[in-house]
C-alpha positions in Angstrom: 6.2 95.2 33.9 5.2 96.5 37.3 4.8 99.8 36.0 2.7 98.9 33.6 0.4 96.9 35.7 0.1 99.9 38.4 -0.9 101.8 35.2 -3.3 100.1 34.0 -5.0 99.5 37.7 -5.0 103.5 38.1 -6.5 103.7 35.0 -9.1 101.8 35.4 -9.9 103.4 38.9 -9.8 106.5 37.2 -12.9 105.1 34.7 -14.7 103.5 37.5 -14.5 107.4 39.5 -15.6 108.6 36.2 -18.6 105.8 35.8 -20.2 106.9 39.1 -20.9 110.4 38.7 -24.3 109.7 36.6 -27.1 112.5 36.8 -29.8 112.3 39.3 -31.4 115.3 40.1 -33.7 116.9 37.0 -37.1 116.8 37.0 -37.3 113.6 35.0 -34.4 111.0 36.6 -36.3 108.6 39.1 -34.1 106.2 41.7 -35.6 102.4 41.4 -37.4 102.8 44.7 -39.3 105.7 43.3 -40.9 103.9 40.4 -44.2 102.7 40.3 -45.5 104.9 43.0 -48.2 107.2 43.5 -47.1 110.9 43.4 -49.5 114.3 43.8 -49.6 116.2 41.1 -50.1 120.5 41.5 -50.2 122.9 38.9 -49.1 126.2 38.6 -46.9 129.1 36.7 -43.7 129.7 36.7 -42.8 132.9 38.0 -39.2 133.4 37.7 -36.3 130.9 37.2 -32.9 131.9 38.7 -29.8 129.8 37.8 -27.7 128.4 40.9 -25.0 125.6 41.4 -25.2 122.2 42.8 -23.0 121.5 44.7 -20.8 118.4 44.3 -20.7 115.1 46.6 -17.5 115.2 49.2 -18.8 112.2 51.3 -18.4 109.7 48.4 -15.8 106.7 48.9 -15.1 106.4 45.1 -13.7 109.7 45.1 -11.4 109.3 48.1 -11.1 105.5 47.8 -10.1 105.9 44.0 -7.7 108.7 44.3 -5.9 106.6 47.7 -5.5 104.0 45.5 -4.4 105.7 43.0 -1.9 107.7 44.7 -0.8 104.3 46.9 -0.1 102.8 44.2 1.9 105.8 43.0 3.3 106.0 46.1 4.7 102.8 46.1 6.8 102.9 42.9 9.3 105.6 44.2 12.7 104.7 46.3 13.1 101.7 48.4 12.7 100.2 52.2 11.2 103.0 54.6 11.4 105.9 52.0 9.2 103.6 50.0 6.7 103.1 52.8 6.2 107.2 53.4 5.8 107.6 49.8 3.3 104.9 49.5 0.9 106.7 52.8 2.0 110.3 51.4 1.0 109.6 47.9 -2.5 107.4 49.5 -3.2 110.3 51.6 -2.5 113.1 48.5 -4.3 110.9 46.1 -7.4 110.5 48.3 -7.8 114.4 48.5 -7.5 115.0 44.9 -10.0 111.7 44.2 -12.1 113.6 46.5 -12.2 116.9 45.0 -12.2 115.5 41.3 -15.5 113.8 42.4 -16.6 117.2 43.9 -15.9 118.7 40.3 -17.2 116.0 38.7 -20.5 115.8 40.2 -21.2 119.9 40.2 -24.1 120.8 38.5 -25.7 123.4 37.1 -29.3 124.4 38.6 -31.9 126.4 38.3 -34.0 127.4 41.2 -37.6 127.8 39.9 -40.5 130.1 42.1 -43.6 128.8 40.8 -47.2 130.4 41.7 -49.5 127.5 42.4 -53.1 127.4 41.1 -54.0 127.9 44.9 -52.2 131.3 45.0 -49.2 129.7 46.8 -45.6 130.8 45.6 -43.3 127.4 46.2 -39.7 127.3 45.0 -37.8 124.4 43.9 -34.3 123.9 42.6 -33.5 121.0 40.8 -30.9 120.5 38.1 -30.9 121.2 34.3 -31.5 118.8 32.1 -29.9 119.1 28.4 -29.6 122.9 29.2 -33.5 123.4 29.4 -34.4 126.0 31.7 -37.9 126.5 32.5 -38.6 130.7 31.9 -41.5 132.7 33.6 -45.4 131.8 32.5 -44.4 128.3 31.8 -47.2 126.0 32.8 -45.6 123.3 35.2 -46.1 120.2 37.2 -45.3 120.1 40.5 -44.7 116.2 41.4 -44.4 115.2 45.1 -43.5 111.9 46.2 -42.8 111.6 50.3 -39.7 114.3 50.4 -39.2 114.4 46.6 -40.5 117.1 44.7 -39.8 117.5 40.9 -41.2 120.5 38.5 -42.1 118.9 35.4 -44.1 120.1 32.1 
């Protein structure tokens, strides 16, 4: 029965880990704060559009929480008195590393850095992720969207 219960608790760590990794860095995902506010708007072309990588978040707590949890929980299943103990820290301590590089994997993305030629005759480059594996190509018209730090390239 114990088992079953530190089963079903890693499991559903496992889907919460999972359930935070949403998408939040195309041209067209907003956080609540930015809504509703004013944003300049440039135009320009794009001259070229070179694929990159985001890289994953390593300073989450779900990902290290998670996996310590996890791999406590693990942990604490195998052998008895002190024995039990060390393999309930080794197995926190191992499980928070892997939770912490699964949320590195699972929050890669895949990018494209886009040099765009402004109306003014500026050249600007942004990267920003790729949304449902739409890559902007070269003479595109875009929108450049700024909003205090933000910048977006949008159609």
């Amino acid at each position: 029965m114990k088992k079953s219960l530190n089963l079903l608790i890693a499991l559903a760590m496992t889907v919460a880990l999972v359930g935070c990794t949403t998408s939040g860095l195309t041209g067209t995902t907003y956080t609540r704060d930015e809504a509703r506010r004013v944003q300049t708007v440039k135009y320009g072309t794009v001259e070229s559009v070179t694929p990159v990588v985001i890289e994953g978040r390593t300073d989450g707590i779900v990902g290290t929480g998670s996996g310590a949890v996890i791999g406590g929980i693990a942990g604490s299943t195998v052998g008895g008195g002190k024995g039990r103990s060390i393999a309930t820290v080794v197995g926190a301590v191992a499980g928070g590393l892997a939770g912490q590089a699964t949320e590195k994997n699972l929050t890669t993305k895949q990018g494209q850095e886009i040099t765009i030629r402004m109306e003014s005759g500026e050249i600007l480059s942004v990267v920003q992720e790729v949304e449902n594996d739409r890559y902007f190509h070269a003479g595109d018209r875009i929108r450049l969207l700024k909003q205090g730090g933000v910048t977006r390239v949008a159609y």
